[in-house]
C-alpha positions in Angstrom: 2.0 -76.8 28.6 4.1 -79.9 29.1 5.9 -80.2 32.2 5.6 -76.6 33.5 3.1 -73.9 34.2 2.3 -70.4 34.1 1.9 -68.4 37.2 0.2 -64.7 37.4 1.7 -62.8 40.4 0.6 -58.8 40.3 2.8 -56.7 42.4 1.3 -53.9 43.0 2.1 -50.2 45.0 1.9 -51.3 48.4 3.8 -54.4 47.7 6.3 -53.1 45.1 9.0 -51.8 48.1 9.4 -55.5 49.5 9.3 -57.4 46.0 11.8 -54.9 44.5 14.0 -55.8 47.8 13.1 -59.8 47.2 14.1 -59.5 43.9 17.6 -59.1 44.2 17.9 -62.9 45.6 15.5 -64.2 43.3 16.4 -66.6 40.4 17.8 -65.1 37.4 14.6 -65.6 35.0 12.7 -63.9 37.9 15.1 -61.1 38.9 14.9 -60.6 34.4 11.6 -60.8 34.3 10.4 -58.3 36.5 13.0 -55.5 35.0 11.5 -56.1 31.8 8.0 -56.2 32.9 6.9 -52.3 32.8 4.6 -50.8 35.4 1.2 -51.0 34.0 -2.9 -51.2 34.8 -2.2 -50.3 39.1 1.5 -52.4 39.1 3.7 -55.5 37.9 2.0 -58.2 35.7 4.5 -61.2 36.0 3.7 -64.0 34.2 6.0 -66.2 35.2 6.8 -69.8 33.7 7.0 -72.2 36.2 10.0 -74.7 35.0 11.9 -75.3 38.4 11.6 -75.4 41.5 13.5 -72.6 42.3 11.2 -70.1 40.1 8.4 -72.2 41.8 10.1 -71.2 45.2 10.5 -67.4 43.6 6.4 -67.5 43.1 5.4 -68.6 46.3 7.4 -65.6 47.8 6.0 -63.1 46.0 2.7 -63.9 46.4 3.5 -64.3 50.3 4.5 -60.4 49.7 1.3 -59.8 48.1 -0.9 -61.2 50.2 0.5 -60.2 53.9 -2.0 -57.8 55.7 -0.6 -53.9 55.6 
């Protein structure tokens, strides 16, 4: 792709509290990406086109979510 990227970030049950409450201040693409994006396979499967840096922002705070120790 030229000029952008595409990012896999899988929410999952533990994490899906916290990123439902992150995605209220999240970019628009995000915040309508992840309401269409059903439930599916043990949680969210975002793929997520990275065009900006705000989305780019939006990626590196859900995968902070994911990854913090429970």
């Amino acid at each position: 792709m030229d000029g952008y990227f595409i990012a896999l970030v899988v929410i999952g049950n533990k994490e899906l509290n916290e990123a439902e409450a992150y995605i209220l201040q999240a970019s628009p693409e995000i915040q309508a990406l992840f309401a269409k994006t059903p439930f599916a396979a043990g949680g969210r499967w975002l793929m997520i086109p990275v065009t900006s840096e705000r989305i780019l922002e939006d990626v590196k705070n859900l995968i902070q979510i994911r990854v913090q120790p429970k």
